[in-house]
DSSP file (Angstrom, degrees, kcal/mol; ACC not computed):
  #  RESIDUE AA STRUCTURE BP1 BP2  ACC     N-H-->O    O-->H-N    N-H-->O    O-->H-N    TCO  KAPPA ALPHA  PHI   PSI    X-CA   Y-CA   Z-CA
    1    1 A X              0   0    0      0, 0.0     2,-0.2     0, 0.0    47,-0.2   0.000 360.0 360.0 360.0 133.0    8.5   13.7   -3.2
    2    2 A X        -     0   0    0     45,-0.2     2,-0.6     2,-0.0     0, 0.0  -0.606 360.0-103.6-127.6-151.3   11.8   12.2   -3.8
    3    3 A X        +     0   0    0     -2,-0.2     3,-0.1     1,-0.1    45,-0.0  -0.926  43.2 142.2-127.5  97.7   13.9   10.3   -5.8
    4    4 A X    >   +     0   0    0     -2,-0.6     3,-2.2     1,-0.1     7,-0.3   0.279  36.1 110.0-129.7  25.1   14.7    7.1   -5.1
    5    5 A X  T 3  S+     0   0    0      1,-0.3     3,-0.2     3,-0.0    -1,-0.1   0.593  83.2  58.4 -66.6   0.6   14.8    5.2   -8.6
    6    6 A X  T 3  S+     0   0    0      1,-0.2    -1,-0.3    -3,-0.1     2,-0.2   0.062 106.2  59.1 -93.8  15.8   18.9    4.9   -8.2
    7    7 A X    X>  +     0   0    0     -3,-2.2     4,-1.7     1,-0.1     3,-1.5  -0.417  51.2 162.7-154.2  79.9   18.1    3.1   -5.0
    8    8 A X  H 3> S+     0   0    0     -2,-0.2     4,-1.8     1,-0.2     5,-0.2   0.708  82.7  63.6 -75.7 -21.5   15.9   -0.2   -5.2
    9    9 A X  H 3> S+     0   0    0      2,-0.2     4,-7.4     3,-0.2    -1,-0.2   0.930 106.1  46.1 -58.8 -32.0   17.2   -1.1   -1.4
   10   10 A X  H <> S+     0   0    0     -3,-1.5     4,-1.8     1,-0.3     5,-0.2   0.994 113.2  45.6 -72.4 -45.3   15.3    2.3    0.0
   11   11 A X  H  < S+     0   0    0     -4,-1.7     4,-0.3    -7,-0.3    -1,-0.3   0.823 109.9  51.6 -73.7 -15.4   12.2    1.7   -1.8
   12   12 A X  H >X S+     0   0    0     -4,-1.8     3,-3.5     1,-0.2     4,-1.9   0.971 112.1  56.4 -60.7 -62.6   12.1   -2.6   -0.7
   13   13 A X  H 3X S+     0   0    0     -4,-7.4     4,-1.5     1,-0.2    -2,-0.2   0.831 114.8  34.8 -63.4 -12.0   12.6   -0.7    3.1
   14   14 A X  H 3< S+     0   0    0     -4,-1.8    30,-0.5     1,-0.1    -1,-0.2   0.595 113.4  53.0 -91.9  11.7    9.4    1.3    2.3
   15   15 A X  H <> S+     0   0    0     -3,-3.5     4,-3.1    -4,-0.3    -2,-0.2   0.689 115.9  45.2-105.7 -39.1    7.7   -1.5    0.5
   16   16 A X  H  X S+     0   0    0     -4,-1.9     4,-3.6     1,-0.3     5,-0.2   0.922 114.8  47.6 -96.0 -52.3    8.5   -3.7    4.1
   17   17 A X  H  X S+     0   0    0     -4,-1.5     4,-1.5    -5,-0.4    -1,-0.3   0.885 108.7  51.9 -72.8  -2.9    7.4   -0.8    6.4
   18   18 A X  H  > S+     0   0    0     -4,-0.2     4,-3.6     2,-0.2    -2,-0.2   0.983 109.3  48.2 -38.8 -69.9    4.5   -0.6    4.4
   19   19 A X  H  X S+     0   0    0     -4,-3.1     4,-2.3     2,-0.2     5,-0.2   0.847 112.6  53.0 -19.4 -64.4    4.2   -4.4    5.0
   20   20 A X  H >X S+     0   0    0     -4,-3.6     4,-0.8     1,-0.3     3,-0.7   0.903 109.4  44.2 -69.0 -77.4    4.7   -3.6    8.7
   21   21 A X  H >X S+     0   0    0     -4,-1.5     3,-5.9     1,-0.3     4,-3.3   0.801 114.7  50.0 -43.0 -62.8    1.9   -0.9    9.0
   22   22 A X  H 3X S+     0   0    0     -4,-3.6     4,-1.3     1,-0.3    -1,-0.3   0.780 107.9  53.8 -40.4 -63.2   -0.6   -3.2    7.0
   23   23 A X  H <X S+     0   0    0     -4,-2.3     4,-0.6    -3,-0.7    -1,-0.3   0.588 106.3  54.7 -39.4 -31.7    0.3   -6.0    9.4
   24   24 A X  H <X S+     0   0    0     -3,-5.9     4,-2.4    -4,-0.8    -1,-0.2   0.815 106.9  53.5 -73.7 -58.5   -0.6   -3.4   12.5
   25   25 A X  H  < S+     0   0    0     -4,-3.3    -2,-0.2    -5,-0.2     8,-0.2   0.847  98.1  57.3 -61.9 -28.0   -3.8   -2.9   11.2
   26   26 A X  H  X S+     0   0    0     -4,-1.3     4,-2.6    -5,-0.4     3,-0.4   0.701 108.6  47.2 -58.9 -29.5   -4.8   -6.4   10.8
   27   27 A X  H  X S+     0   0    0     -4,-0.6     4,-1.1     1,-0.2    -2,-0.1   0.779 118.2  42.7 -90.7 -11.1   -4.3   -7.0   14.5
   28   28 A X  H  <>S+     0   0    0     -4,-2.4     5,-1.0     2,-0.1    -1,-0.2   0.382 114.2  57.4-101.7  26.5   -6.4   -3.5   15.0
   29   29 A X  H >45S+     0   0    0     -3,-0.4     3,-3.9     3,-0.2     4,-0.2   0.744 109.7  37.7 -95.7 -96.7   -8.5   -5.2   12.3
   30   30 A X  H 3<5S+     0   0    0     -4,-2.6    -3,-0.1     1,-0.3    -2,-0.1   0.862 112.4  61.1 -38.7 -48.1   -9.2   -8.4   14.4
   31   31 A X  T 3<5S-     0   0    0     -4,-1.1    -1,-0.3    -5,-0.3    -3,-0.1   0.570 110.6-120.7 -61.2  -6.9   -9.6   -6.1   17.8
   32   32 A X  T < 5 +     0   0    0     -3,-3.9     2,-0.3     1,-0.3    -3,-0.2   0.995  67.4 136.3  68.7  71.1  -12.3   -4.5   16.2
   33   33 A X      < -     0   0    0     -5,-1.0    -1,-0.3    -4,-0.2    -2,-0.1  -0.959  58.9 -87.7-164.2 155.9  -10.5   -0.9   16.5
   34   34 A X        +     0   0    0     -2,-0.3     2,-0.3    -3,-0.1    -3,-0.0  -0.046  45.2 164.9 -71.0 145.3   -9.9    2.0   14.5
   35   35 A X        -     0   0    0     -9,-0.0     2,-0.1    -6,-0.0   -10,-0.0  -0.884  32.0-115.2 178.7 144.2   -6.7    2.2   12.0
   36   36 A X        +     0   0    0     -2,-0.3     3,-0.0     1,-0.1     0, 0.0  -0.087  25.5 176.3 -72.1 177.2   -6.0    4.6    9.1
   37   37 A X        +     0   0    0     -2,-0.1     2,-0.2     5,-0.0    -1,-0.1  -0.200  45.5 119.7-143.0  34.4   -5.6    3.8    5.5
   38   38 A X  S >  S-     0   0    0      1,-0.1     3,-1.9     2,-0.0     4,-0.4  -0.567  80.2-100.0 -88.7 163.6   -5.2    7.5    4.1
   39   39 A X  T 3  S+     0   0    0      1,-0.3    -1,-0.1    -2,-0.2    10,-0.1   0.065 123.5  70.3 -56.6   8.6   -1.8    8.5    2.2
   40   40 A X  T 3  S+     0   0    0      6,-0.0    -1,-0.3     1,-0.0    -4,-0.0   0.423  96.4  49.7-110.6  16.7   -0.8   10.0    5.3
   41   41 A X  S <  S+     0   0    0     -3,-1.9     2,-0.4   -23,-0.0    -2,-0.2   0.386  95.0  91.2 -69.7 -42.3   -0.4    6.3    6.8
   42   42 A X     >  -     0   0    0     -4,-0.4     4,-1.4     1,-0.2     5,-0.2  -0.533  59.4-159.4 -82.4 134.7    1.6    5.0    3.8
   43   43 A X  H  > S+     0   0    0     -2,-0.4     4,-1.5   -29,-0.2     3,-0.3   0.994  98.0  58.4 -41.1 -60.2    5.6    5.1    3.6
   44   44 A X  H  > S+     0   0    0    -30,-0.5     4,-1.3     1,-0.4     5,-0.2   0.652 110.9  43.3 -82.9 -18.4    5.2    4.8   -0.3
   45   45 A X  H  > S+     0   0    0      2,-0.2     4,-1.1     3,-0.2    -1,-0.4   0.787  99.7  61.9-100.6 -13.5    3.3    7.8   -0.3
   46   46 A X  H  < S+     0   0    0     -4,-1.4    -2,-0.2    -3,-0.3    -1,-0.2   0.943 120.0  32.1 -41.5 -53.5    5.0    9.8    1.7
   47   47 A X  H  < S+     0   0    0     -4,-1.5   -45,-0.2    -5,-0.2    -2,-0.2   0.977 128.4  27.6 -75.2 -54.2    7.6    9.3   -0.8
   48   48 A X  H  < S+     0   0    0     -4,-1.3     2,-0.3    -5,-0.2    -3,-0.2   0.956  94.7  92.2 -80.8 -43.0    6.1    9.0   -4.1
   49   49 A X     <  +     0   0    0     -4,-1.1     2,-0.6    -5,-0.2     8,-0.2  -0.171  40.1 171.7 -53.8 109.5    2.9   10.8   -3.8
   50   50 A X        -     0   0    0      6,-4.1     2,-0.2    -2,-0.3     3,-0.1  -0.910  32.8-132.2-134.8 124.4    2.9   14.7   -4.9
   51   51 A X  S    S+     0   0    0     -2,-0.6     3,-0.1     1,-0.2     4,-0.0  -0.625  87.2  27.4 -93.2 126.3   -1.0   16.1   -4.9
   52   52 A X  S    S+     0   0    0      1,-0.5    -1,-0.2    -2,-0.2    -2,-0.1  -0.286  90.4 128.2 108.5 -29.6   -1.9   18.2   -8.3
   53   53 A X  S >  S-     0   0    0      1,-0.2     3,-0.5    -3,-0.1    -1,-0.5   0.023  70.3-126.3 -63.7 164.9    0.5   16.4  -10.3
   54   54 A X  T 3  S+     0   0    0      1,-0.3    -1,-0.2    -3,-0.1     2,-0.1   0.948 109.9  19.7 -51.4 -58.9   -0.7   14.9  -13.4
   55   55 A X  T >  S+     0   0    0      1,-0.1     3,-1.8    -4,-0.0    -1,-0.3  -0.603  74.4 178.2-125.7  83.9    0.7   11.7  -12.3
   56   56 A X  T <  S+     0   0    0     -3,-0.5    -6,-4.1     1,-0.3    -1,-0.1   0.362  79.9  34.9 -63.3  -7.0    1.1   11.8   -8.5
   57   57 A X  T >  S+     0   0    0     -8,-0.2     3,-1.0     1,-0.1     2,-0.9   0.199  72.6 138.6-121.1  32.0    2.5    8.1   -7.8
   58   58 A X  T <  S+     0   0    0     -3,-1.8    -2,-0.1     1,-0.3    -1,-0.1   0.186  77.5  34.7 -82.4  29.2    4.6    7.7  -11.0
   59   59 A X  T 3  S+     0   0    0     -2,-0.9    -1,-0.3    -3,-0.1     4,-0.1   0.121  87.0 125.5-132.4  -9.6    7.7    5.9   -9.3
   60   60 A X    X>  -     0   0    0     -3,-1.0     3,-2.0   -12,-0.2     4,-1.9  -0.282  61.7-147.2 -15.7  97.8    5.4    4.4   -7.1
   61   61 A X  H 3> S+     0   0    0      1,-0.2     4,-1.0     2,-0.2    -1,-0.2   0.725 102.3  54.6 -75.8   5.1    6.3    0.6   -7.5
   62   62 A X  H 3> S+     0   0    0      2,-0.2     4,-1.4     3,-0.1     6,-0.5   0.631 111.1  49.1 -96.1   7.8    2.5   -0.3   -7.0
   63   63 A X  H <> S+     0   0    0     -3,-2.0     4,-4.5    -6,-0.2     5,-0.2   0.858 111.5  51.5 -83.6 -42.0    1.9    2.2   -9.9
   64   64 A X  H  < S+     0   0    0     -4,-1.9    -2,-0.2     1,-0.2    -3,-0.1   0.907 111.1  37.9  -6.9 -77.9    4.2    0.4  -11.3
   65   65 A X  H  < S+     0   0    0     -4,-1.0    -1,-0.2    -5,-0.3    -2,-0.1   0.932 125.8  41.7 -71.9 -36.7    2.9   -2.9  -10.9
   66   66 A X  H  < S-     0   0    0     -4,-1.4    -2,-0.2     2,-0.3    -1,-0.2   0.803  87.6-134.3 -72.2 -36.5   -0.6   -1.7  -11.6
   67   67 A X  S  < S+     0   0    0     -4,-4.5     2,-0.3     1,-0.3    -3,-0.2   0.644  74.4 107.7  89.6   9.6   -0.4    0.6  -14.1
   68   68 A X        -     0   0    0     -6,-0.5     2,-0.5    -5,-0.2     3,-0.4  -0.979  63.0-120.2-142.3 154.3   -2.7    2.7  -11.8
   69   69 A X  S    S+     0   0    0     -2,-0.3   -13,-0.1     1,-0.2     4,-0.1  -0.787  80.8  11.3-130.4 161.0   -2.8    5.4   -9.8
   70   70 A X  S    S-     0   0    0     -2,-0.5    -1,-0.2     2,-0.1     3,-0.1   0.746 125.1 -68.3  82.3  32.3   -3.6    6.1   -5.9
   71   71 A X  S >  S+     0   0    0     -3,-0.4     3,-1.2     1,-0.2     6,-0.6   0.564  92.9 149.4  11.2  40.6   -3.5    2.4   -5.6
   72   72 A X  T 3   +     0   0    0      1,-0.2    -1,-0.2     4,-0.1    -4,-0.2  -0.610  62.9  45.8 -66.3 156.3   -6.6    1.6   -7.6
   73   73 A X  T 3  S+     0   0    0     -2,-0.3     2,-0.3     1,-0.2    -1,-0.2   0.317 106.6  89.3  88.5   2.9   -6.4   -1.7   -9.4
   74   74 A X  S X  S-     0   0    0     -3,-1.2     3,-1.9     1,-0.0     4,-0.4  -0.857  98.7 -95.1-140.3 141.5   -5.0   -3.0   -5.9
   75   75 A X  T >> S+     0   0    0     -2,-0.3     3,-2.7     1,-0.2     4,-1.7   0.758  99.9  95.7 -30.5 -31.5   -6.6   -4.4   -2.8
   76   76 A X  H 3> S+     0   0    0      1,-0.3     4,-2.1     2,-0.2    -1,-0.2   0.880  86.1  47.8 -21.4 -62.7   -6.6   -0.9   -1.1
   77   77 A X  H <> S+     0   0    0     -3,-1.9     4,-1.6    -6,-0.6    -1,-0.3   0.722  99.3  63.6 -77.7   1.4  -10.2   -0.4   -2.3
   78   78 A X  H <> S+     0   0    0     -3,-2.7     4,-2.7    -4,-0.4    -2,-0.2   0.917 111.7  38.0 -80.5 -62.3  -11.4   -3.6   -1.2
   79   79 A X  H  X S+     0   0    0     -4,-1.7     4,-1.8    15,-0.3    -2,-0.2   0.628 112.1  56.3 -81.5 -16.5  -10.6   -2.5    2.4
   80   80 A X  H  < S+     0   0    0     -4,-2.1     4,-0.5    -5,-0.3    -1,-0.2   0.811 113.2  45.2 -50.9 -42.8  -11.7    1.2    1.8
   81   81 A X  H >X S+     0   0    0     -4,-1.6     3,-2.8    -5,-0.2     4,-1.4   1.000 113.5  52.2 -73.8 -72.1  -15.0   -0.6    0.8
   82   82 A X  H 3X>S+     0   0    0     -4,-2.7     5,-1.1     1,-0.3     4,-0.9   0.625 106.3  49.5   3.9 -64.9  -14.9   -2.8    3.8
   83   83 A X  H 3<5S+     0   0    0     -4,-1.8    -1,-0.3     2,-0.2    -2,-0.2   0.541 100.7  58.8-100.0  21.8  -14.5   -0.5    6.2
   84   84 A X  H <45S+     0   0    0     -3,-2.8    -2,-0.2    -4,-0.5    -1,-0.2   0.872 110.1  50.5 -80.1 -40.3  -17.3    1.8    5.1
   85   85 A X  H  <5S-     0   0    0     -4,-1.4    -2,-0.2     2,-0.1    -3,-0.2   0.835 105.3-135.6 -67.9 -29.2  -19.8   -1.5    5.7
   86   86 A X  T  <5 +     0   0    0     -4,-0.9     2,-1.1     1,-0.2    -3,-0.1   0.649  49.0 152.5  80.8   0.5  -18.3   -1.9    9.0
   87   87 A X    >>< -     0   0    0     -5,-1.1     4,-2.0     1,-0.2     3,-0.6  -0.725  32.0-161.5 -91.2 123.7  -17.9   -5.4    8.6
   88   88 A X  H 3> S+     0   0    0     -2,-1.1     4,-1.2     1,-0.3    -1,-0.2   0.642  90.0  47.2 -42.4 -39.3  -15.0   -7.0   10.7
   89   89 A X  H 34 S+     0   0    0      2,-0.2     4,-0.4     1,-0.1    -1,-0.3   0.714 111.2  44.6 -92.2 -33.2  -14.9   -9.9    8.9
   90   90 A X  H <> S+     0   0    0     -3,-0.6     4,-1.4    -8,-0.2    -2,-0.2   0.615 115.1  57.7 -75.9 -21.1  -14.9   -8.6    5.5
   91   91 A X  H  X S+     0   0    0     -4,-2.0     4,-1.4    -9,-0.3     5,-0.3   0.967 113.0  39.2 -43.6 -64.5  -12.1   -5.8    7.0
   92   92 A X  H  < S+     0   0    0     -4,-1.2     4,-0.4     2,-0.3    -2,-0.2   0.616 109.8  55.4 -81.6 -18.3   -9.9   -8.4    8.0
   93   93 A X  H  > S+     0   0    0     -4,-0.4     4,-4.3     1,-0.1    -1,-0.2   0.867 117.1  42.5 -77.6 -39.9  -10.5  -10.6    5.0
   94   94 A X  H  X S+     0   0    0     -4,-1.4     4,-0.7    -3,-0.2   -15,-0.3   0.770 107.1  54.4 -69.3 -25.8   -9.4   -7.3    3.0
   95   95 A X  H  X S+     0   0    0     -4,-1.4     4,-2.5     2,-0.2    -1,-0.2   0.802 109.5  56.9 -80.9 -44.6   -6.2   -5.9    5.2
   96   96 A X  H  4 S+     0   0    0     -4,-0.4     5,-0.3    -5,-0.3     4,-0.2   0.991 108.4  41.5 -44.6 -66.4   -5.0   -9.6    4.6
   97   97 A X  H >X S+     0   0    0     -4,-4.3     4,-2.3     1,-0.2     3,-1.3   0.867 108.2  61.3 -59.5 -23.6   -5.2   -9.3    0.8
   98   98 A X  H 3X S+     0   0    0     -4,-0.7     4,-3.6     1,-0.3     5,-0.3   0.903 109.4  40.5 -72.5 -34.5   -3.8   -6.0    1.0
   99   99 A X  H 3< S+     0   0    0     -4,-2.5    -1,-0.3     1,-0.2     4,-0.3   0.408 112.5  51.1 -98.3  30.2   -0.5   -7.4    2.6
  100  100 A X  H <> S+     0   0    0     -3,-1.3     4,-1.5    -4,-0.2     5,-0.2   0.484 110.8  56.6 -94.6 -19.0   -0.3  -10.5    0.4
  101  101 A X  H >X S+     0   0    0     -4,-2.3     4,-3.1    -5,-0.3     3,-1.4   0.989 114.4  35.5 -40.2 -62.6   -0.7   -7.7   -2.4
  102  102 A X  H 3X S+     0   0    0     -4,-3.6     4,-2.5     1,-0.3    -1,-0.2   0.755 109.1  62.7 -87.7  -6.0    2.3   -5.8   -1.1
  103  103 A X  H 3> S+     0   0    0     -5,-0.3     4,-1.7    -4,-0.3    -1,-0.3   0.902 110.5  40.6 -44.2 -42.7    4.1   -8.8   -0.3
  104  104 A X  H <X S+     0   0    0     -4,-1.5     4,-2.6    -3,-1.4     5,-0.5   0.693 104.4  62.8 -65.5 -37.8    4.0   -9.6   -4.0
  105  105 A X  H  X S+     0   0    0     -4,-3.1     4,-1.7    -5,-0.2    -1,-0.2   0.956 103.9  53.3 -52.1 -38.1    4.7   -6.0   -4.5
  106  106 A X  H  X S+     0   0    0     -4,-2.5     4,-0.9     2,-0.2    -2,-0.2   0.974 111.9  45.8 -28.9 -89.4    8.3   -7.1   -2.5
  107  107 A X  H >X S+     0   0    0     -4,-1.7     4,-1.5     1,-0.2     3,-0.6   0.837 113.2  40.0 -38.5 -54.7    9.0   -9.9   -4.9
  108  108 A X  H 3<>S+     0   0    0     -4,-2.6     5,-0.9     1,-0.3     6,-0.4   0.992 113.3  62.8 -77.1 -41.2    8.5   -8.6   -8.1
  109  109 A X  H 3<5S+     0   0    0     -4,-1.7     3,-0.3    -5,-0.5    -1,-0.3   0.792 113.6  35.6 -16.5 -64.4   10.2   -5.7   -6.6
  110  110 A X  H <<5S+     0   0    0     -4,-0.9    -1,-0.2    -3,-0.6    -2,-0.2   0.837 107.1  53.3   5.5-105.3   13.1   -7.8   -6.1
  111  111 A X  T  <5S-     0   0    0     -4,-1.5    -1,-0.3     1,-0.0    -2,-0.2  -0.437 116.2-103.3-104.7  28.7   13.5   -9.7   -8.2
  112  112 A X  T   5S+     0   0    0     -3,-0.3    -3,-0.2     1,-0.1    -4,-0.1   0.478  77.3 126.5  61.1 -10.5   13.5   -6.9  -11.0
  113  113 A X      <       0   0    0     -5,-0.9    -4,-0.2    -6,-0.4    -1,-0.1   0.486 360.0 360.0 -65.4  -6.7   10.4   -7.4  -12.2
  114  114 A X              0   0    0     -6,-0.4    -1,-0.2    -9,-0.1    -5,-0.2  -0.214 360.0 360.0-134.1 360.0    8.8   -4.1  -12.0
């Protein structure tokens, strides 16, 4: 895990390749093909996540934003849930919310608000 809370530019560039991935998965969303969504997918948990701790995303800015952690409170399960049914259309409706999530995650990001 490292440290990047002296450095709000590095974590917006993992917050935007986040963005990017999610955005890859919606078009292997719509193609009706297979695409991760484990912590070994994510930028921000490459970085933030450290397994056993007590609080294993706590610079996380979607812990942050959520107040939760492993992104619960956040579209994430929506599309965990999604793709267990197998529906395509409820996938694709969820990978969507997940990047208008982390879009938002951007902004407030930003703009200092978390």
């Amino acid at each position: 895990m490292g440290d990047l809370s002296e450095n709000r530019e590095d974590v917006l560039n993992l917050i935007e390749e986040s963005i990017t991935k999610w955005q890859g998965k919606l078009e292997r969303a719509k193609a009706n093909k297979d695409f991760s969504i484990g912590r070994d997918d994510c930028p921000l948990c490459e970085e933030f996540h450290e397994d056993g701790a007590i609080a294993p995303c706590i610079e996380c800015p979607i812990m942050t934003k959520t107040g939760a952690k492993e992104c619960n409170k956040t579209p994430w399960l929506k599309v965990y849930f999604a793709c267990s049914t197998g529906s395509r259309e409820g996938i694709v409706e969820a990978v969507r919310e997940e990047i208008d999530f982390l879009q938002e995650v951007y902004s407030d990001y930003k703009e200092g608000k978390i």
